[in-house]
ROPA-744882 format. One record per residue (C-alpha): residue number from 1; residue in three letters; x, y, z negated. Coordinates in steps of 0.1 Angstrom, whole numbers, plus 5000, padded with zeros to 4 digits. Example, Ala and Ser with C-alpha at 12.3 -4.5 7.8 and 13.67 -1.06 7.14 Angstrom:
% ROPA-744882
+-----+------+------+------+------+
! pos ! code !    u !    v !    w !
+-----+------+------+------+------+
!   1 !  ALA ! 5123 ! 4955 ! 4922 !
!   2 !  SER ! 5137 ! 4989 ! 4929 !
+-----+------+------+------+------+
This chain:
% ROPA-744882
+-----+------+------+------+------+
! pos ! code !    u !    v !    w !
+-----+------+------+------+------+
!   1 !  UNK ! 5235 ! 4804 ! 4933 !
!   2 !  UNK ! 5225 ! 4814 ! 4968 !
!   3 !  UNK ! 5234 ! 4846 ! 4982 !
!   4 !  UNK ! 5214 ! 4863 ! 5008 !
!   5 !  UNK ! 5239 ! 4878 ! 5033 !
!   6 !  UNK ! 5218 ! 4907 ! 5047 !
!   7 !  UNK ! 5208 ! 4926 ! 5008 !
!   8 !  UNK ! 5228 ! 4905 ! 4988 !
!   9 !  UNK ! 5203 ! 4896 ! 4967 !
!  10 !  UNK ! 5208 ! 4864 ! 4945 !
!  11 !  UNK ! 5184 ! 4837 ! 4941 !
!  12 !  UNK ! 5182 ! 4804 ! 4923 !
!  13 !  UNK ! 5169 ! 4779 ! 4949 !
!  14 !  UNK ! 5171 ! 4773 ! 4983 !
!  15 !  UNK ! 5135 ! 4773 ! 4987 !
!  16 !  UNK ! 5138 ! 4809 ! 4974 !
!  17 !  UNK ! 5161 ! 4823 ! 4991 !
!  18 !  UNK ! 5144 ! 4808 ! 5022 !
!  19 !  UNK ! 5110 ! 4823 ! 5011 !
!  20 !  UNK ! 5128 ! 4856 ! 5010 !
!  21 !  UNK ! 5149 ! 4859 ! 5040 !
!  22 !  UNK ! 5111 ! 4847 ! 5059 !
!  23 !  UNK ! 5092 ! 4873 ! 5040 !
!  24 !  UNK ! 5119 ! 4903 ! 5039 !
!  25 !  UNK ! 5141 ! 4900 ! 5065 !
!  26 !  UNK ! 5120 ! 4879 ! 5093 !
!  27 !  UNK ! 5086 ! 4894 ! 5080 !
!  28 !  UNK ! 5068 ! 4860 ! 5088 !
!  29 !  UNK ! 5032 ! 4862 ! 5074 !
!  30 !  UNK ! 5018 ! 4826 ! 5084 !
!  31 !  UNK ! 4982 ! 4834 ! 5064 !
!  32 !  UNK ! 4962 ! 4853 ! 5084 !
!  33 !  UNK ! 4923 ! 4866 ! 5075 !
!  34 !  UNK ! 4896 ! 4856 ! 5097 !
!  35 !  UNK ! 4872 ! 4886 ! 5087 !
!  36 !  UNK ! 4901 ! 4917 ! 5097 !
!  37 !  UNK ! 4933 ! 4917 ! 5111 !
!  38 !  UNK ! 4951 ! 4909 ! 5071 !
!  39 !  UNK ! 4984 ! 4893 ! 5070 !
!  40 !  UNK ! 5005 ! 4878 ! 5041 !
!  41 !  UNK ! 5035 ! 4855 ! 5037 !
!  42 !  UNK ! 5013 ! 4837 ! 5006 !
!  43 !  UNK ! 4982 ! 4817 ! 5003 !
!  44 !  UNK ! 4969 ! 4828 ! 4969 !
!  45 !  UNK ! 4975 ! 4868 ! 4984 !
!  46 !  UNK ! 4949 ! 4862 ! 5010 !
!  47 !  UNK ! 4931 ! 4843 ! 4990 !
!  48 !  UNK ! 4929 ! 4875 ! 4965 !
!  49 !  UNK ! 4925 ! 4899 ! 4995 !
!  50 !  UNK ! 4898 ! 4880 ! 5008 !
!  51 !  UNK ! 4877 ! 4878 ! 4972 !
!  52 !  UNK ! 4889 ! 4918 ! 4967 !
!  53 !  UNK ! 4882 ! 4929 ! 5002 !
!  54 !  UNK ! 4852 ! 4906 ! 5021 !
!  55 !  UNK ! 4829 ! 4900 ! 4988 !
!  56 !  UNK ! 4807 ! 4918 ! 4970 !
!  57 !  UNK ! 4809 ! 4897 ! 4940 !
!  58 !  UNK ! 4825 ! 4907 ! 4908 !
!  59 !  UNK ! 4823 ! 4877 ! 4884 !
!  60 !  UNK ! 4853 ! 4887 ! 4863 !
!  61 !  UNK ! 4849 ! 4906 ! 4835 !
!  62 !  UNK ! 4869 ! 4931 ! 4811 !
!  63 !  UNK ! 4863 ! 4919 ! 4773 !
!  64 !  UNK ! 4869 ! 4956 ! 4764 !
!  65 !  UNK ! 4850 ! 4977 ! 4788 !
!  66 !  UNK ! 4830 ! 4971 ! 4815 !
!  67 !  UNK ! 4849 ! 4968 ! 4841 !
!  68 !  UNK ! 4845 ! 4941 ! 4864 !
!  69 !  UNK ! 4869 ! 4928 ! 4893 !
!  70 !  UNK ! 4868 ! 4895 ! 4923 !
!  71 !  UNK ! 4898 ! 4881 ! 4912 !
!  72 !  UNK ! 4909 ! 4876 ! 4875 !
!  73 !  UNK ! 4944 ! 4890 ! 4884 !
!  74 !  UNK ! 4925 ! 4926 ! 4888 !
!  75 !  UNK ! 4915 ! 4916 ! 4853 !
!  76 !  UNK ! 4945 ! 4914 ! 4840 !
!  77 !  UNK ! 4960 ! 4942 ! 4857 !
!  78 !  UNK ! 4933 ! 4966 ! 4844 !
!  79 !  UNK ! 4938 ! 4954 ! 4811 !
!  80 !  UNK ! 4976 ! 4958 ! 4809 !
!  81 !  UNK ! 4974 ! 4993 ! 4826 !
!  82 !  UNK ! 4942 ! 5006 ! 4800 !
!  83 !  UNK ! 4935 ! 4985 ! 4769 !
!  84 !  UNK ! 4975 ! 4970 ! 4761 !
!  85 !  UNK ! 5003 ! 4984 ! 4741 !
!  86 !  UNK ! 5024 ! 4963 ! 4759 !
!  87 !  UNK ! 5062 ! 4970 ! 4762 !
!  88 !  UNK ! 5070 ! 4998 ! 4788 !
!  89 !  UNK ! 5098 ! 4985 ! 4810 !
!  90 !  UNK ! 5122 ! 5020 ! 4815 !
!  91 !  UNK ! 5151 ! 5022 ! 4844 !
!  92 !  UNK ! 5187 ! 5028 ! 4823 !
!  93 !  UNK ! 5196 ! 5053 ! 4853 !
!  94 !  UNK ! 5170 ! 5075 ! 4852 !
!  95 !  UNK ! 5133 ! 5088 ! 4838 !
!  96 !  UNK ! 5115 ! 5063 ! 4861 !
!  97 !  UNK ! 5090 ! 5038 ! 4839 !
!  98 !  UNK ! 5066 ! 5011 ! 4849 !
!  99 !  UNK ! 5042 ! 4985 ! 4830 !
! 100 !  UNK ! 5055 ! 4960 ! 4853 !
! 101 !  UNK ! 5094 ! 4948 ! 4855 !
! 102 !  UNK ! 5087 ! 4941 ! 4894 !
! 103 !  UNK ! 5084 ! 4977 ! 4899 !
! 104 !  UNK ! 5116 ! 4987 ! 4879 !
! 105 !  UNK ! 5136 ! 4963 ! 4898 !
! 106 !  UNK ! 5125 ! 4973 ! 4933 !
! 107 !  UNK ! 5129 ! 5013 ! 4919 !
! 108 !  UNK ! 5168 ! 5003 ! 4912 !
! 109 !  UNK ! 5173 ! 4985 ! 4949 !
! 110 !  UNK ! 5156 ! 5015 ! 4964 !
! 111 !  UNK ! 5165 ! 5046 ! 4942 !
! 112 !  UNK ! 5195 ! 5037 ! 4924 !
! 113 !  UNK ! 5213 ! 5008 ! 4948 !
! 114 !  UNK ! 5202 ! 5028 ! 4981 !
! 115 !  UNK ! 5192 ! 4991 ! 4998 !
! 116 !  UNK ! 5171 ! 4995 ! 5029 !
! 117 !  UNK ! 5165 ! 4959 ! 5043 !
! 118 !  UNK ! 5141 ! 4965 ! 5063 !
! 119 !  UNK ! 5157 ! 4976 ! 5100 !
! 120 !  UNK ! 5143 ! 4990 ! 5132 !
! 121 !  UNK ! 5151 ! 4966 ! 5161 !
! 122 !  UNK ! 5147 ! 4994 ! 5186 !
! 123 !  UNK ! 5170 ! 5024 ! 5167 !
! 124 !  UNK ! 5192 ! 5026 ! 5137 !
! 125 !  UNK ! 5165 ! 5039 ! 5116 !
! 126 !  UNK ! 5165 ! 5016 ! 5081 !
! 127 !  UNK ! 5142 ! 5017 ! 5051 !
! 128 !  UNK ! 5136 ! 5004 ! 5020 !
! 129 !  UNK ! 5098 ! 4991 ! 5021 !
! 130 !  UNK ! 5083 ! 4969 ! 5050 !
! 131 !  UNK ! 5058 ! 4995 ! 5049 !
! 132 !  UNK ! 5076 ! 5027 ! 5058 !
! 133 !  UNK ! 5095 ! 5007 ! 5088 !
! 134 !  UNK ! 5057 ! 4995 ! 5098 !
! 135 !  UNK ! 5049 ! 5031 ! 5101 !
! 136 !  UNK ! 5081 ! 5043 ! 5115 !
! 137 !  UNK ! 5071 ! 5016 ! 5146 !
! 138 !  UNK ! 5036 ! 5028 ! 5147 !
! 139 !  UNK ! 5046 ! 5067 ! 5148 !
! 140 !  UNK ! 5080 ! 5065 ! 5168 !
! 141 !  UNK ! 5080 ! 5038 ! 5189 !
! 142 !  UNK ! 5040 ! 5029 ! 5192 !
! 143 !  UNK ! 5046 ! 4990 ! 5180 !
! 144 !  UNK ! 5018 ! 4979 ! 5156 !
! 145 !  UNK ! 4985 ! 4981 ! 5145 !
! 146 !  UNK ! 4969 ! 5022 ! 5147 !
! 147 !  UNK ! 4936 ! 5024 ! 5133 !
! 148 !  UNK ! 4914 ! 5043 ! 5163 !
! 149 !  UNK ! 4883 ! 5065 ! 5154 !
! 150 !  UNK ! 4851 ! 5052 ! 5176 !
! 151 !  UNK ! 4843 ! 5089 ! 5182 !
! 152 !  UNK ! 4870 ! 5105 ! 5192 !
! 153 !  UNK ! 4909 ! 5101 ! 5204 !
! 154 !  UNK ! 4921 ! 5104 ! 5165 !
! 155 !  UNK ! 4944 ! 5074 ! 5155 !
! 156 !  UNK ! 4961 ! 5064 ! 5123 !
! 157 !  UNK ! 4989 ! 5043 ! 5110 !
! 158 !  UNK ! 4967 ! 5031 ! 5078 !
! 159 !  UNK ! 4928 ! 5024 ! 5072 !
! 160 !  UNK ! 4922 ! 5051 ! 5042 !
! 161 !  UNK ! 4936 ! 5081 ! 5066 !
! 162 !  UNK ! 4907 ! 5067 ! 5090 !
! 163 !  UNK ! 4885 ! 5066 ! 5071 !
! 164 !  UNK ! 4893 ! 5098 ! 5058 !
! 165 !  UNK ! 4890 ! 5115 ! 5085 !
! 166 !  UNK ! 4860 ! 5102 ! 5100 !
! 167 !  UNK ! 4845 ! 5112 ! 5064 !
! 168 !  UNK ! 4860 ! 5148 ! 5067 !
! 169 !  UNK ! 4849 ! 5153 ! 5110 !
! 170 !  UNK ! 4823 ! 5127 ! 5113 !
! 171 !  UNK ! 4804 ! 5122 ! 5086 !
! 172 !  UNK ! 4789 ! 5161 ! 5086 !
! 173 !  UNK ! 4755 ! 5147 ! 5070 !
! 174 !  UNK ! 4780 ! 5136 ! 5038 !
! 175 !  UNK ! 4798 ! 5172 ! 5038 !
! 176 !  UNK ! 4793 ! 5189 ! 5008 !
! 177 !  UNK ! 4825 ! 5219 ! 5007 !
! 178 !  UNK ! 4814 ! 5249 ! 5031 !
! 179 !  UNK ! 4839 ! 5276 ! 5035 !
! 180 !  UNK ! 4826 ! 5311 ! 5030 !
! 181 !  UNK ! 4844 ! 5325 ! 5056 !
! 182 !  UNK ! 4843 ! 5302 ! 5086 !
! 183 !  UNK ! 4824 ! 5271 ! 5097 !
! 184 !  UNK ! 4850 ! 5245 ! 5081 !
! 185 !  UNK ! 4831 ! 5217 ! 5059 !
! 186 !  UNK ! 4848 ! 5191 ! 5039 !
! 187 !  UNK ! 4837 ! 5162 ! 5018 !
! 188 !  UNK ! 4862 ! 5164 ! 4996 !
! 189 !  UNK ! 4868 ! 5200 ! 4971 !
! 190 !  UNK ! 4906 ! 5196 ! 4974 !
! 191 !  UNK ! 4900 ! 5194 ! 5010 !
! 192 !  UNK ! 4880 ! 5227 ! 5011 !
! 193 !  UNK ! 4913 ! 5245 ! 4988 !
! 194 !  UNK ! 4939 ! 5237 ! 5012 !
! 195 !  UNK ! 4916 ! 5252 ! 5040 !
! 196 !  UNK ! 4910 ! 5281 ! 5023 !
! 197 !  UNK ! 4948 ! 5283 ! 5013 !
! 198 !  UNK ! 4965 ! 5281 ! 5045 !
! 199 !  UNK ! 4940 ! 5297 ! 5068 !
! 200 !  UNK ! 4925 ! 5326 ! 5047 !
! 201 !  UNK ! 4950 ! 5326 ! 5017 !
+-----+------+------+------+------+
């Protein structure tokens, strides 16, 4: 058994433990998409990003609906999460269920365990997924990748919030929520509820 001395995680192999102190701990992601600035630590991940994100093509199919995905993983992903009555995998400690056993184990090491591997190298600030320290650089100490609107001085930490709001400020030809009361216009309805809420409520 091989004992990783950071999270004390176990692991079989050496190559394992190597692959997770690389991935976890030293973040290396060696695979790297030539179409947008994507990053993984495995081949077969960019090679699914690259089919999910970069191609129109859908050539997989659902045999019970007609859903239709890039990569067959999607396939079987839809299909466990919609058409299966396969087992439910429940956390002993609390409420918390998942289809997939991946997500009960990292819910333990993050909600019931308390690990936070992943550690700012510029303040003591720790955290639990490599994606809230990634936005604890971006928004604290400007270190990373921020997503910049072409139209105005609006940045964000992730691509949807972008996108987002250049739908919501932008995009006015698109807006279909008009307040009543002011000139405020949303694409989005939920958009338009919270407006209403906090500035006429």
């Amino acid at each position: 058994m091989f004992y990783c001395q950071k999270c004390k995680c176990v692991y079989s192999t050496k190559d394992t433990i190597k692959n997770h102190i690389n991935t976890i701990h030293k973040n290396l992601k060696p695979f790297k998409c030539d179409k947008c600035d994507y990053k993984t630590h495995q081949k077969h991940r960019l090679v699914t990003h690259n089919l999910a994100k970069h191609t129109e093509e859908k050539p997989f199919q659902c045999e019970k609906c007609d859903y239709k995905a890039a990569c067959k993983v999607f396939i079987k992903d839809h299909v466990r999460a919609m058409h299966s009555k396969k087992q439910v995998f429940k956390c002993q400690e609390c409420e918390y269920e998942s289809l997939q056993k991946q997500y009960i184990r990292q819910h333990m090491l993050q909600v019931h365990k308390k690990l936070k591997p992943f550690q700012c190298e510029n303040c003591d600030f720790e955290a639990a997924r490599n994606q809230t320290l990634k936005r604890h650089l971006l928004a604290i100490h400007n270190i990373g990748t921020f997503f910049e609107c072409q139209e105005c001085e609006f940045k964000a930490t992730r691509r949807n919030r972008l996108k987002l709001h250049i739908d919501n400020v932008h995009n006015i030809k698109l807006l279909k929520s008009k307040c009543l009361q002011c000139e405020y216009k949303t694409l989005y309805n939920f958009s338009l509820k919270r407006h209403i809420d906090s500035v006429h409520g």
